[in-house]
N, C-alpha and C positions, 0 to 999 in steps of 0.2 A: 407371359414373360415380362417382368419389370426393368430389361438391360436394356436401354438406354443406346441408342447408336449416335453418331453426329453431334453429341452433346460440346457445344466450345465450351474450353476451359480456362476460367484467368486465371491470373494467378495473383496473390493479394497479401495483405497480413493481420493477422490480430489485432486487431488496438487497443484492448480493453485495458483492464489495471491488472496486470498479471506478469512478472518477470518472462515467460516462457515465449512473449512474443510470436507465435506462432506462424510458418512459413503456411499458406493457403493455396490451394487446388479450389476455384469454386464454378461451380455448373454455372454457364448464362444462357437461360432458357430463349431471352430476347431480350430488347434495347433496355426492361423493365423491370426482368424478373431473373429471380437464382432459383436453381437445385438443391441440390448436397452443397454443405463445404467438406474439403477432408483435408487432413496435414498432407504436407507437398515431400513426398518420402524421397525427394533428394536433398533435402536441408538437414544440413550432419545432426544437428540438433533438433528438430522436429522429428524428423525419420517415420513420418507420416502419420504420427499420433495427434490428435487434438483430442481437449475436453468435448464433453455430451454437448454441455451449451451450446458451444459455438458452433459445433457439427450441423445443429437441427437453426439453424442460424435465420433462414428462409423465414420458421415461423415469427420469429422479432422484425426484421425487413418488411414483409410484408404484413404487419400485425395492421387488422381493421381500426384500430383506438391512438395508430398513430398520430400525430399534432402533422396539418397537410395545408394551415392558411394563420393567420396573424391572426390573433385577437385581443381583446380591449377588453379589460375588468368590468362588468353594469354591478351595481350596489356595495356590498360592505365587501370587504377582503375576508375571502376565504368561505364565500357563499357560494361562489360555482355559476355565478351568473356570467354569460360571456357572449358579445358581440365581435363578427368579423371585421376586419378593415381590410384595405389595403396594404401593401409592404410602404408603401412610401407613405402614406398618413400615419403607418406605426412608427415607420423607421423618424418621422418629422415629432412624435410626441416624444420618443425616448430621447433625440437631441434637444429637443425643449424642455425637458426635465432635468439633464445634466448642466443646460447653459444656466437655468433660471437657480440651481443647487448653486453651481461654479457662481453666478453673481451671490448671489447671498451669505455662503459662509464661506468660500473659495474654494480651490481645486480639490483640496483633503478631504470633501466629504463625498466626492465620487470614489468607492469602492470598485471596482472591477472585481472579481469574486470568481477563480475556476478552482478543477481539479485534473483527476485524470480519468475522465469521462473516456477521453482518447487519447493514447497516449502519442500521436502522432504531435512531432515537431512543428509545424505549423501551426494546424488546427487546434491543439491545447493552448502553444505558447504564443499566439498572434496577438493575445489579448494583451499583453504586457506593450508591447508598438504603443495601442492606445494610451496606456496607463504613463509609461514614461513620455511620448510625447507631448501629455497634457498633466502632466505632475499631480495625477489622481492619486488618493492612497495605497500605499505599494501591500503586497500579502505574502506574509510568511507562512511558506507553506507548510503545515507540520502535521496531516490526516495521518501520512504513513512512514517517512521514513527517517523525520528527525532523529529519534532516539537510538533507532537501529543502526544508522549512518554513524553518528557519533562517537556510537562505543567501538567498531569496528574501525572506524580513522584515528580513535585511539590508542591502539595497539599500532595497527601497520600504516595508515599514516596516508593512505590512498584507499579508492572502494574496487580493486580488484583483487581477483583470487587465483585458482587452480582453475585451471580451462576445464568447463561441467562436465565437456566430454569425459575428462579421465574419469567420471567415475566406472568406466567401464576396464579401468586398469586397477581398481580398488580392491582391496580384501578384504576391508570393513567400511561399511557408508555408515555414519552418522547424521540421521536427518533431524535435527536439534530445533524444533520450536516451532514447525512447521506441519500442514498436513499437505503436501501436493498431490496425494487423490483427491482433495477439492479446490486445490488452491494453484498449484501448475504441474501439472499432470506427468510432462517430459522428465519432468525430474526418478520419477518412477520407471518409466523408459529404462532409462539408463542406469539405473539400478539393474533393475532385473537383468539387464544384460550381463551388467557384469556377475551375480550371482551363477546367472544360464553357464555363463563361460567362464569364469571361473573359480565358482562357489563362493562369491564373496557375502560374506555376510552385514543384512541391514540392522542396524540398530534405529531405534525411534525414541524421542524424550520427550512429551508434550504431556497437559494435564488433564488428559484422558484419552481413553482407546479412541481414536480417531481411526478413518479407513486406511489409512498409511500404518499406522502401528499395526492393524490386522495383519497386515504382509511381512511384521516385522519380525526378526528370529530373538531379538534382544527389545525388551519394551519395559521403559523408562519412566510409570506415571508419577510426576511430580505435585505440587501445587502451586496454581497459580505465585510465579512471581518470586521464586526462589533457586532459579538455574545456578541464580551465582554461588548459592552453596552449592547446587547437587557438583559445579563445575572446579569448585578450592576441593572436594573433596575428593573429585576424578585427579586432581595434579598432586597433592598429599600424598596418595597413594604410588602415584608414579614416581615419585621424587624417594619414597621411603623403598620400594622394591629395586630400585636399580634400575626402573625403565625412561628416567630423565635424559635427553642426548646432551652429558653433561659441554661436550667438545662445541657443538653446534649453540648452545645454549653462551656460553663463553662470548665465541664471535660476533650471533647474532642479534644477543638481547642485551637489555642496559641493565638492571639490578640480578642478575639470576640466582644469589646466593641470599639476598636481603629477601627475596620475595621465597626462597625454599625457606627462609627462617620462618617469613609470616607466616607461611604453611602448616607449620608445626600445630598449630590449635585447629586447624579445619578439619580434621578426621571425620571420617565416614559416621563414626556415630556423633559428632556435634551435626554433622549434616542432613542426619537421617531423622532428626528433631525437627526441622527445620523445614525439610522439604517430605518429607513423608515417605521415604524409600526406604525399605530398611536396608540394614548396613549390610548384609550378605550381598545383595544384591548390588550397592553404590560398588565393594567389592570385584564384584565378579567384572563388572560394565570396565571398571579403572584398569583390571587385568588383562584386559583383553582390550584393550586400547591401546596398553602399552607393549604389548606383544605383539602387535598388527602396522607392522613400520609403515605400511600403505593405507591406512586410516585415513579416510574423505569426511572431512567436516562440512555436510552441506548445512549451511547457517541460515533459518527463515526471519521472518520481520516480527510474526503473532508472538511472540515468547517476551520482545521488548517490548511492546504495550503496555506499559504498566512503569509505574512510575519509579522504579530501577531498573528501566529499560534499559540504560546506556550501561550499566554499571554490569550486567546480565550478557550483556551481548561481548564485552570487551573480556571478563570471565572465559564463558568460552571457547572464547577465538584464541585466548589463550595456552589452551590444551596444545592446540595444534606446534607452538613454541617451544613447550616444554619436553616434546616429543620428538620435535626434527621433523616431523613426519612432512613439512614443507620440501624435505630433498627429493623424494619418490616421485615417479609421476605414480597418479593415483592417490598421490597424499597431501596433505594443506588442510585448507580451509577455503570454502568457497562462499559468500552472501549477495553478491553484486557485483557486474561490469562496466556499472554504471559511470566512473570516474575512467575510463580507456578509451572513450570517442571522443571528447575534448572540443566539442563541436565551436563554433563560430556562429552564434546565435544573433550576431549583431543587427540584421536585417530582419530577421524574424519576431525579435523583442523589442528594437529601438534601443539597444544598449548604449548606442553615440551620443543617445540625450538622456540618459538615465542620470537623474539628480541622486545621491546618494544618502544627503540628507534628509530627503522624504521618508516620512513616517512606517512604519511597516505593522500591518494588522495584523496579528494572529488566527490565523483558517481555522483553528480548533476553537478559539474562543468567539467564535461568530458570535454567539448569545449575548455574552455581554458588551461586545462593541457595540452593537444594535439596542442594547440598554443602556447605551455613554458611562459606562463603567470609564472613569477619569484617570484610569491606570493604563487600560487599553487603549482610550485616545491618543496616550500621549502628549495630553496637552495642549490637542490638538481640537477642531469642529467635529460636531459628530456628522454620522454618515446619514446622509439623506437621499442617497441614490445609488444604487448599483445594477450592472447588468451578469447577470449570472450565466457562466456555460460550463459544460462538461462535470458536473456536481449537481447535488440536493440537499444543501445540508439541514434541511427541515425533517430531515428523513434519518443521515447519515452524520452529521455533524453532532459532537456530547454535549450532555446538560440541553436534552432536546425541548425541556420545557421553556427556557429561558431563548432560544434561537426562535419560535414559532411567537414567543409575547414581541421580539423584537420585531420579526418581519410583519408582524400585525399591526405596527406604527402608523398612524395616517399619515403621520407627516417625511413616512421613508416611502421614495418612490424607486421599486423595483419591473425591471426587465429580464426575465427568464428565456433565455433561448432552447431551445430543447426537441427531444424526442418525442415525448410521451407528457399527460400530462400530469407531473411527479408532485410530491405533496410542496414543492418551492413553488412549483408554476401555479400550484392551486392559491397560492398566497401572492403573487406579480400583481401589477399593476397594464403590463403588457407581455406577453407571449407570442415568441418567435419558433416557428419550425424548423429543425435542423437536418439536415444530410446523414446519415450512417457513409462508415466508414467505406462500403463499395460505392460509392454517390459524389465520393473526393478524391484527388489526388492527395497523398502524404507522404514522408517519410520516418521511418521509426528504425531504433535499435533495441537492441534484445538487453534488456539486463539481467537475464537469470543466465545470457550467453554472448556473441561477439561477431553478431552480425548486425550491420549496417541494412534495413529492407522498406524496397518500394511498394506502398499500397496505391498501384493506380486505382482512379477512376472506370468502374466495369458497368458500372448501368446509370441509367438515367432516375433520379429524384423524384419520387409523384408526388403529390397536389405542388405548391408551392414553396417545397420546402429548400433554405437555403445554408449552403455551408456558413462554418464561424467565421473564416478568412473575409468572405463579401460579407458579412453582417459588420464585421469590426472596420472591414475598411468604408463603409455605407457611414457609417457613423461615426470616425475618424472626418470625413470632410464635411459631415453635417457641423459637427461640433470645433475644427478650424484647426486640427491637427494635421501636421507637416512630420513627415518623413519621409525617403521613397518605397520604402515596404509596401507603401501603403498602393503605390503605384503599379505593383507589382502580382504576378498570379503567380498562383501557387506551387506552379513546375518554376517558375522562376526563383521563386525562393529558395525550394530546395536544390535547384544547380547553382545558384548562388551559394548556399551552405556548405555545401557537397564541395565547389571549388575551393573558397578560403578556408572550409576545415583542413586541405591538403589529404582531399580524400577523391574519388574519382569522379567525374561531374557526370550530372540525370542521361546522359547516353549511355556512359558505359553502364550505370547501375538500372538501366530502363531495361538493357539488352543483357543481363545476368540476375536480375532481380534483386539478389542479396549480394554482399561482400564480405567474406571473410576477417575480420579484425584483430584475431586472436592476437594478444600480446607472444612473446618467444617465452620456451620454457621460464628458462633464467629468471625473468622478470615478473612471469606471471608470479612465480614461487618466490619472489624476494631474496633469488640468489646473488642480486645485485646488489643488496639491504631494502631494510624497508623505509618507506619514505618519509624519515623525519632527518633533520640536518646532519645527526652520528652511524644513520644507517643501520640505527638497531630498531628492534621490536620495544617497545615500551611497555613493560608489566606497570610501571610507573607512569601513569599519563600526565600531563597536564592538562585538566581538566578545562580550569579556568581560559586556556587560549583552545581549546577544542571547539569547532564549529562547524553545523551543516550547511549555512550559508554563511559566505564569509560577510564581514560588516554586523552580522544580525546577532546577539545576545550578548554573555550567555545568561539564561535565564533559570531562576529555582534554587533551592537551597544547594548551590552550589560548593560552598565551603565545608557543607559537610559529607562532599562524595568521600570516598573511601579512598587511601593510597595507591592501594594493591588492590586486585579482584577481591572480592567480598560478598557475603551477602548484606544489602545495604537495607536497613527494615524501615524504609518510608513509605510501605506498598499500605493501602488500605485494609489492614491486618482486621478478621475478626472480631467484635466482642458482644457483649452479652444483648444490645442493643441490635446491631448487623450480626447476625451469628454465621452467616453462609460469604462464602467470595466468589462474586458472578464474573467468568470470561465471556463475552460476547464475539464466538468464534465464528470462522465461516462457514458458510454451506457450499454445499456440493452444486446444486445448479443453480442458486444467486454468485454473483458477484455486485458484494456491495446490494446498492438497489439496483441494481443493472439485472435483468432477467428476470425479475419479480413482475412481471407484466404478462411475461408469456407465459400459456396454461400448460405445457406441458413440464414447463420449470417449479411452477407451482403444484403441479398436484405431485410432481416426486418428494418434495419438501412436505407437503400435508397439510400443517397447519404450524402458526409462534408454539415453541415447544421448548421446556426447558429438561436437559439432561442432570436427574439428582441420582444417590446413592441410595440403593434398596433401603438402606436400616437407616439415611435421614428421611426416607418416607414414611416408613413406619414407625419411629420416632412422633411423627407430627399427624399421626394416621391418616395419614395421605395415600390413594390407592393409584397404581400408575394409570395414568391419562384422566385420571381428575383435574380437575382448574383450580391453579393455584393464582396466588398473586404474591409479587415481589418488590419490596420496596426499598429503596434507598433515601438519601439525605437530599435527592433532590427527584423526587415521583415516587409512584407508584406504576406496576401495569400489572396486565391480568393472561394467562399464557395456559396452557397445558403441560404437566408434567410428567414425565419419560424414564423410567427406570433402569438404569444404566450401573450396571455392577466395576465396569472400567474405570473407577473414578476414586478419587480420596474423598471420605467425607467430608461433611464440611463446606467443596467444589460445587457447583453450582457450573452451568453449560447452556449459553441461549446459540446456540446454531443461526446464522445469517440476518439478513438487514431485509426483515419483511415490511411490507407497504404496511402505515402507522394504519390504514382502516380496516387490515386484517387482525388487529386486537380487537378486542370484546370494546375496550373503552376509548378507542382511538389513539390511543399511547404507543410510540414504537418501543422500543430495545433501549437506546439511546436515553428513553427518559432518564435510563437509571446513572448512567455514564456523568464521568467529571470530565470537567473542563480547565484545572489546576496550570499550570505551564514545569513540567517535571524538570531536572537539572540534568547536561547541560544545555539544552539547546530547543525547551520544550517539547511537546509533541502530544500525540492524541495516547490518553492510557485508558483505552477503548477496554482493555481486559483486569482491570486492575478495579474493583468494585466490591464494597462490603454491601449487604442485601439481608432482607429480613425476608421471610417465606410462609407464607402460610395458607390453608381453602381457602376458596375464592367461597 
């Protein structure tokens, strides 16, 4: 018998980069060790599902090649030679390196550099305390969701939607751009529920058969970077059949007659050129969209990666305007919650002393600030030190040839805090061991939903490894930074947060786990207007004052976004030079580089794999699982290729962010990837790549 009796239970949360934030069940075997995780089936949104990763969670926690003491760089960067130290002789060279930087070219060339390693409030965001307290250079963070953000607050004007629950009140889900069989799992949950109960049918749009489309009753393959047609030519059809909710349309939007005019040339077959669907089909998808008054737009992030990301995603989101389908419950648009917590970050970030003037780096263009590219500075010193947590961008970051010549600099001195030791830490100058999320106290919210949830502390840390909060505040008073964050532990920030958000403070949410947050019907649906000064929906943006972060852009050929939805052709289009266009999409048990360590993650993935179409392999007499190689305008790498009939020729498909030394020539994914700044508000166009293919 393998049942388990007496097993205690905590209870905890996801943290990873995943909207689904997952409510947690986890076995504590002892002060040291976990069991199982499972989703905690009384969290409306969880409902006891988690992804495979995080289930078998045990084997990453306890993995034998965890990083367990400090260590010191011995000979050139990026040899692998490495000396222990002490925490306090480490922690005494990385504030001697930031003072000796800060004397020499001033505060602007200390970098602080995160992501969303964990997406807990704390532990991600503590590092900015540092950063504004000592006027280090500030980062604009754009890996995931500037572009997507932007097209979406251009239309409605705030980043809230339809509570994810009602897809269980849908008739028709549309899951547009996204795969959550490997991306957030719940979202399938709730699908299928509603199908179970009643018959609702899923629709799927992505540029290839992904495991989501496999489920799907209606499947959408497009290619890469043309939503915005497939999406003028779903509202053309609606607007010419009589399925436009002309009444609601009136009320609730600002041009609705100017924008059915623009309509007029987007037909099915201008869009069937364009995105690769043929017109029977753009057809049937627009007809049954507009028949389905309970239509759920579930909206993903993967579709705007690409450099008419914003333009893509605001397209759309637009469907759901032209339809009314925002009055139903069951019907809208859903992309993010993330704009409905409204948190009070002050004490967590140091916002009371945040200069606003300070410069702001671009996250995506690491490569070239590390190369004093004189545009990225800003005008400013280059970067000659940084301490890095919760990211890899040696790994994960574009234009990955240019970010690894950077951190190869002798004269930039880096600090990697970390897990594991990831291809950034192979390249540090010091290395710091980090805590996993059962190892800390945190607070997190859901943005694929509208809970508020606490990840206590459920076991104890082995060898010496120490959370980000004591690493930043250890080195806040090394290097002469004043604020009282800094004074502060970890449950104190968050009941601090938790109090001035005017939300419930660490008792009551210690003693209920999560909180509820949902917005009321009314509001979540923009029955109140949507949030721009007239209270209409904007088919017509203003692009130019459109922003993910405020203060920050806007950046990219701005002036030539398009009016009205569109398809916008700045995307890395084919030609006879690149003839294929590569997505670099997710996999099922990576996230990101995150879980590329553990074997059981890896052997389900195989091996770098790229998904082509039967007749481009046989074109290039290519036989499937031969080694090819892929090149772009900035690398080459070398991969296996995978025969995949689900796919528009042409399409080209690298599945996940493998560690660069499981390439044949050390090359990740990334080599191939731009690091451009897209309009308006940059961001990473991680899927948006022309590529040449050919035997390796």
């Amino acid at each position: 018998m393998n049942i388990r009796t007496n097993i205690k239970i905590g209870r905890s949360v996801c943290p990873h980069d995943c909207p689904s934030a997952c409510a947690l069940d986890v076995e504590l075997l002892d002060a040291h060790r976990i069991g199982r995780v499972r989703g905690a089936k009384d969290n409306s949104y969880t409902l006891g599902v988690i992804c495979e990763k995080v289930g078998r969670y045990a084997e990453r926690i306890h993995h034998p090649d965890r990083l367990l003491h400090p260590l010191k760089r011995k000979g050139a960067k990026g040899d692998g030679q490495w000396q222990r130290l002490s925490w306090d002789d480490a922690m005494g060279e990385v504030a001697d390196a930031f003072l000796k930087t800060e004397a020499r070219h001033g505060a602007l060339s200390v970098w602080p550099y995160y992501y969303a390693g964990t997406m807990g409030l704390v532990m991600r965001d503590g590092i900015n305390r540092l950063r504004h307290a000592k006027n280090y250079s500030g980062l604009y963070d754009t890996f995931c969701v500037a572009l997507s953000w932007s097209g979406y607050v251009a239309g409605c004007g705030r980043m809230t939607g339809s509570d994810p629950r009602e897809m269980q009140k849908s008739d028709l889900i549309v899951i547009w751009g996204t795969n959550p069989v490997n991306t957030q799992v719940n979202v399938m949950t709730h699908a299928a529920l509603a199908r179970k109960q009643r018959g609702a049918r899923i629709a799927c749009v992505d540029v290839y058969e992904t495991g989501t489309m496999k489920q799907a009753d209606v499947k959408m393959i497009i290619r890469p970077g043309t939503d915005g047609a497939l999406a003028c030519a779903i509202m053309h059809v609606l607007f010419r059949d009589g399925h436009a909710d002309r009444a609601y349309l009136e009320k609730y939007t600002d041009v609705p007659r100017e924008f059915e005019a623009h309509l007029k040339t987007r037909s099915p077959e201008w869009a069937a050129a364009i995105c690769g669907c043929p017109v029977a089909e753009i057809e049937a998808f627009a007809k049954l969209i507009g028949e389905t008054k309970r239509t759920y737009l579930r909206i993903g992030y993967g579709f705007t990666r690409s450099r008419n990301g914003s333009v893509n995603m605001h397209a759309v989101t637009s469907i759901a305007a032209v339809t009314g389908s925002w009055q139903h419950e069951g019907g809208g648009a859903f992309h993010t919650n993330s704009g409905m917590y409204k948190w009070n970050k002050t004490m967590i970030e140091g916002l009371d002393v945040r200069d606003p003037s300070i410069r702001q780096l671009d996250q995506s263009r690491i490569g070239p600030v590390l190369l004093n590219d004189p545009y990225d500075l800003a005008g400013g010193p280059p970067v000659t030190a940084m301490i890095v947590q919760n990211t890899n961008p040696a790994s994960v970051a574009p234009d990955q040839t240019k970010v690894r010549q950077g951190l190869l600099r002798e004269d930039l001195f880096v600090c990697v805090h970390e897990q594991f030791m990831t291809e950034t830490a192979q390249l540090a100058d010091i290395v710091l061991p980090a805590t996993m999320f059962l190892e800390h106290d945190d607070i997190y919210q859901g943005g694929g939903h509208q809970h508020i949830m606490l990840g206590a502390k459920l076991v104890e840390a082995p060898g010496e490894c120490r959370n980000n909060h004591d690493v930043i505040t250890d080195l806040a008073y090394r290097v002469g930074a004043e604020h009282p964050g800094f004074a502060m532990s970890p449950r104190e920030l968050i009941d601090w947060t938790l109090k001035n958000s005017n939300r419930p403070d660490l008792a009551k949410l210690e003693a209920d786990t999560w909180i509820d947050v949902q917005q009321d019907f009314d509001s979540a649906h923009f029955l109140n207007g949507f949030s721009h000064p007239d209270g209409k929906y904007r088919f017509k943006p203003d692009w130019k004052s459109t922003r993910f972060r405020a203060g920050i852009g806007p950046y990219g050929p701005i002036d030539d976004m398009p009016a009205m939805p569109d398809h916008w052709g700045v995307i890395e289009e084919a030609n006879e030079t690149y003839p294929f266009r590569l997505a670099t999409s997710p996999a099922r048990a990576f996230l990101n580089s995150t879980f590329n360590e553990t074997p059981s993650s890896r052997k389900r993935e195989g091996r770098p794999t790229v998904f082509v179409h039967p007749d481009d392999l046989a074109a290039l007499d290519i036989k499937d699982g031969d080694k090819v190689r892929l090149g772009s305008a900035r690398g080459v790498v070398t991969l296996h290729a995978k025969a995949l009939a689900g796919i528009r020729r042409g399409v080209l498909i690298a599945e996940s962010i493998w560690p660069n030394e499981a390439f044949e020539d050390g090359k990740g994914i990334n080599t191939l990837t731009g690091c451009d700044q897209p309009a308006p508000a940059a961001g990473g166009a991680f899927h948006d790549n022309r590529v040449w293919m050919m035997p390796a």
